[in-house]
C-alpha positions in Angstrom: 1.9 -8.9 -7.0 1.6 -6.8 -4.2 -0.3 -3.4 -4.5 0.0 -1.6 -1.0 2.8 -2.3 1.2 2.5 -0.9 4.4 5.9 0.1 7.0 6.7 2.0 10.4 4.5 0.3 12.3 5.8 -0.5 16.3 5.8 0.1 19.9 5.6 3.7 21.3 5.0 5.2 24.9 2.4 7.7 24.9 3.2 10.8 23.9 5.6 9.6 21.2 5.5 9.7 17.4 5.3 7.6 14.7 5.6 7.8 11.3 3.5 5.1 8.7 4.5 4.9 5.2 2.5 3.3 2.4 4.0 2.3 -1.2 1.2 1.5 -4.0 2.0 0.2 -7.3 1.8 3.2 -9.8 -1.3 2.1 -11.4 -3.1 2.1 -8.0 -2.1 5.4 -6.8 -2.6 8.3 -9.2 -5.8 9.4 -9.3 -7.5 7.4 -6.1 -8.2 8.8 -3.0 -5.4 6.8 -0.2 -6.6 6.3 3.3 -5.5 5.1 6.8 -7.6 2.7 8.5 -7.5 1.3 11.7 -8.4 -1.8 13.4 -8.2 -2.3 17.6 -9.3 -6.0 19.3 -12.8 -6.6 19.5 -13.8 -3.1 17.3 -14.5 -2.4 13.6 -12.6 -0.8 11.5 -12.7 3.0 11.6 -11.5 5.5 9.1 -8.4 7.5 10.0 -7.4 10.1 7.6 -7.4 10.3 3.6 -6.1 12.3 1.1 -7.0 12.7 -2.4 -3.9 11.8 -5.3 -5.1 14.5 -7.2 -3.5 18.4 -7.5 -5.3 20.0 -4.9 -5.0 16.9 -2.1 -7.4 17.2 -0.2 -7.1 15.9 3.9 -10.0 14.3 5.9 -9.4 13.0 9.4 -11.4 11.5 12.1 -12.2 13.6 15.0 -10.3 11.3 17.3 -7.0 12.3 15.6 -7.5 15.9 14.8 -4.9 18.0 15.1 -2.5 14.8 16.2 -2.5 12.8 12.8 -1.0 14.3 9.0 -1.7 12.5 6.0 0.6 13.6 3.2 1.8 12.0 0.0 5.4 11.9 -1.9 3.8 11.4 -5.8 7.6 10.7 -6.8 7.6 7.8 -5.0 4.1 6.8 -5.0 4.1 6.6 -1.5 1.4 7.6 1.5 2.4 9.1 4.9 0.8 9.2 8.2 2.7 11.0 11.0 0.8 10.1 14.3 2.0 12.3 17.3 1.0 12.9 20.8 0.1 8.9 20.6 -1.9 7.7 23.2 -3.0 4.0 24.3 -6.8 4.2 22.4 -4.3 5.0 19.3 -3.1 1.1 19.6 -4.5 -1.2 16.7 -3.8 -2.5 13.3 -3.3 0.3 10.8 -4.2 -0.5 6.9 -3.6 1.4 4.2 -6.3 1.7 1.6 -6.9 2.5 -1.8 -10.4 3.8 -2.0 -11.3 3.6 -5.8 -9.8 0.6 -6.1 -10.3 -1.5 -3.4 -6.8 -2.5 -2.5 -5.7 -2.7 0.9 -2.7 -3.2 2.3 -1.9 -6.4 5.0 -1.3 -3.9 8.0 0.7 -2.9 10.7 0.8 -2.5 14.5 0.7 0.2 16.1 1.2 -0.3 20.2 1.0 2.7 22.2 2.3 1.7 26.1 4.6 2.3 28.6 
């Protein structure tokens, strides 16, 4: 059974927009905190943006996408968002979807930002 499933990944010039979507399994998602991770070649793994499944929904994001990046959440559905604008070619990598107090992450998606 799959928990996270992870969609909108693709190829982008820079300066476009994408938007990621993330669906967990109920049990999963009420109550954890849901992140965005991302993975380029030949680098580790660096946080992205999270946002706490809880009534107040709390944002975090790294600096690098400040002001670029929105994490949001559709409870309804169960589902994670991240919109990614003003893209540019460091944004390329493998983006995971994570659920932090659980453990479960998601099998990825790529993100290629290039003209």
């Amino acid at each position: 059974q799959v928990q996270l499933v992870e969609s909108g990944g693709g190829l982008v010039q820079p300066g476009g927009s994408l938007r990621l979507s993330c669906a967990a399994s109920g049990s999963i998602f009420s109550g954890n905190v849901m992140g965005w991770y991302r993975q380029a070649p030949g680098k580790q793994r660096e946080l992205v943006a999270t946002i706490a499944i809880t009534s107040g929904g709390s944002t975090n994001y790294a600096d690098s996408v400040k002001g670029r990046f929105t994490i949001s959440r559709d409870n309804a559905k169960n589902t994670v968002y991240l919109q990614m604008n003003s893209l540019k070619p460091e944004d390329t990598a493998v983006y995971y979807c994570n659920a932090r107090r659980t453990g479960h992450w998601g099998q990825g998606t790529q993100v290629t930002v290039s003209s």
